[in-house]
C-alpha positions as CSV (number, residue, x, y, z in Angstrom):
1,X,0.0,0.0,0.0
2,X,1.2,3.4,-0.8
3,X,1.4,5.9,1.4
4,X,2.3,9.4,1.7
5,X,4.7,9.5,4.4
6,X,6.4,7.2,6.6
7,X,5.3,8.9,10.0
8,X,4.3,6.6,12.5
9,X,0.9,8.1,12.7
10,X,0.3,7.5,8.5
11,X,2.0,3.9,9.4
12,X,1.0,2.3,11.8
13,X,-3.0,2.6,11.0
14,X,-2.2,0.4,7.9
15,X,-0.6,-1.9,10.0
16,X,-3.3,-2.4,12.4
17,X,-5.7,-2.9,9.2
18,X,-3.6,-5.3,7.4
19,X,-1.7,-7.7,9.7
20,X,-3.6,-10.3,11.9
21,X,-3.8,-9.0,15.6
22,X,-0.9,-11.3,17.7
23,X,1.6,-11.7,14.2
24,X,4.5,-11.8,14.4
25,X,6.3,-8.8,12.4
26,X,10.1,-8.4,11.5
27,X,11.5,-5.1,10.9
28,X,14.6,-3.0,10.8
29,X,15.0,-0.3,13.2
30,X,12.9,2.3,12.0
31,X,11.3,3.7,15.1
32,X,8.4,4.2,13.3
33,X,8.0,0.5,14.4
34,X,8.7,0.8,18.3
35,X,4.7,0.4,19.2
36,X,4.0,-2.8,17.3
37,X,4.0,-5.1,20.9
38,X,2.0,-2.4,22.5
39,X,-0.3,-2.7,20.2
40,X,-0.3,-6.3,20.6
41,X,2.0,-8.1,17.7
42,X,4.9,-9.9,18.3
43,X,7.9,-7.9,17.1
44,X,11.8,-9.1,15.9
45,X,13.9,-6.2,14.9
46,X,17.5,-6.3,12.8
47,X,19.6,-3.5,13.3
48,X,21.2,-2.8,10.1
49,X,22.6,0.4,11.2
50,X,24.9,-2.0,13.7
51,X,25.8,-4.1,10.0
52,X,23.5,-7.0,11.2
53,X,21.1,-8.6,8.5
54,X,20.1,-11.9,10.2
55,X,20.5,-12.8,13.8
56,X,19.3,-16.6,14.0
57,X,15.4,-16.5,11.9
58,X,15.1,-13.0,12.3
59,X,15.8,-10.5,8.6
60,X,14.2,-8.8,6.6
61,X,15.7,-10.3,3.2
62,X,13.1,-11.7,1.7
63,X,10.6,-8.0,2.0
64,X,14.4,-6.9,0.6
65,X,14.3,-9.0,-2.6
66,X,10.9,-8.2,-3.1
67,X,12.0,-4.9,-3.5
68,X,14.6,-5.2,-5.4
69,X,12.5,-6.8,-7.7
70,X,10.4,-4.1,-7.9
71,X,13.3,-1.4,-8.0
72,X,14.7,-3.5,-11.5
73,X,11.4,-4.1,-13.0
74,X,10.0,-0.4,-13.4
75,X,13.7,0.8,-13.6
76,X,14.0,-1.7,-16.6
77,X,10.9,-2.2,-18.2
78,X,8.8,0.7,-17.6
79,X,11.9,3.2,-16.4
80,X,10.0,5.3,-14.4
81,X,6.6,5.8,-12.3
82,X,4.1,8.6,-11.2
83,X,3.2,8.8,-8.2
84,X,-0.4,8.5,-9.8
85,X,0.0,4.7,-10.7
86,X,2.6,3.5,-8.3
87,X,0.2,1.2,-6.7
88,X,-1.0,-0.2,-9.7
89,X,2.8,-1.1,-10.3
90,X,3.3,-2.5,-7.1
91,X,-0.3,-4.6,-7.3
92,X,1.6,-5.9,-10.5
93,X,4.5,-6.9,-8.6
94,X,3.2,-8.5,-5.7
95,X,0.9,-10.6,-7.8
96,X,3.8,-11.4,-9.9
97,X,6.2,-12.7,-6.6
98,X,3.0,-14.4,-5.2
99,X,3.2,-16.4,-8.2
100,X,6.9,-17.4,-8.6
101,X,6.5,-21.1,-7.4
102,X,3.3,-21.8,-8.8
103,X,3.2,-24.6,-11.7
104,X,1.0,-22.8,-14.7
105,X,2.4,-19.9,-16.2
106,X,1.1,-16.5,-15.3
107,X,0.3,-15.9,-19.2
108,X,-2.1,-18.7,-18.0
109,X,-3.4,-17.9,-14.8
110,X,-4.3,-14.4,-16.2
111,X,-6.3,-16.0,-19.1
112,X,-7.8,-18.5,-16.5
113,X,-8.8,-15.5,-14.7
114,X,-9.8,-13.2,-17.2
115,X,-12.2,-16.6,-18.9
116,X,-13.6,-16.5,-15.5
117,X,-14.3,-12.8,-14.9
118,X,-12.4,-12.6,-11.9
């Protein structure tokens, strides 16, 4: 989800919104993040600033690839995005990493889906 600043009080209310009460949610150390256990998550933070990137099964690599995903794709194929359609782009993307182990092609999960009207 876009938003249109990183303050904690644009944040966090997307949080809350999106991500099952009691999950567990890995960060960095954005402090942006310091409320998620009051607010009832379970939270693991990596301190990159400290040049740590995974301590045991806490990181933040794979939200990390998907973005670097992201970054290559529209750097590389559509070479630059408004804000206007950004989420649109990023819809694109997430379906497209949602899909990366599934057996059919996408080319024919979106026919599927279009066939189907859904």
């Amino acid at each position: 989800m876009t938003v249109p600043n990183v303050a904690r009080a644009t944040v966090m209310p997307h949080i809350v919104n999106r991500v099952m009460p009691a999950s567990m949610v890995y960060t960095d150390e954005y402090k942006v993040y310091d409320r998620l256990t009051k607010q009832g998550y379970g939270h693991r933070r990596i301190n990159h600033s400290a040049k740590v990137y995974v301590s045991g099964d806490i990181h933040t690599n794979t939200i990390e690839g998907f973005w670097s995903l992201v970054k290559r794709g529209i750097g590389g194929v559509y070479h630059s995005v408004s804000a206007k359609h950004l989420q649109g782009y990023l819809n694109e993307y997430a379906w497209r990493y949602n899909q990366r182990y599934e057996a059919e092609t996408r080319f024919e999960a979106l026919l599927g889906r279009a066939a189907l009207g859904s």
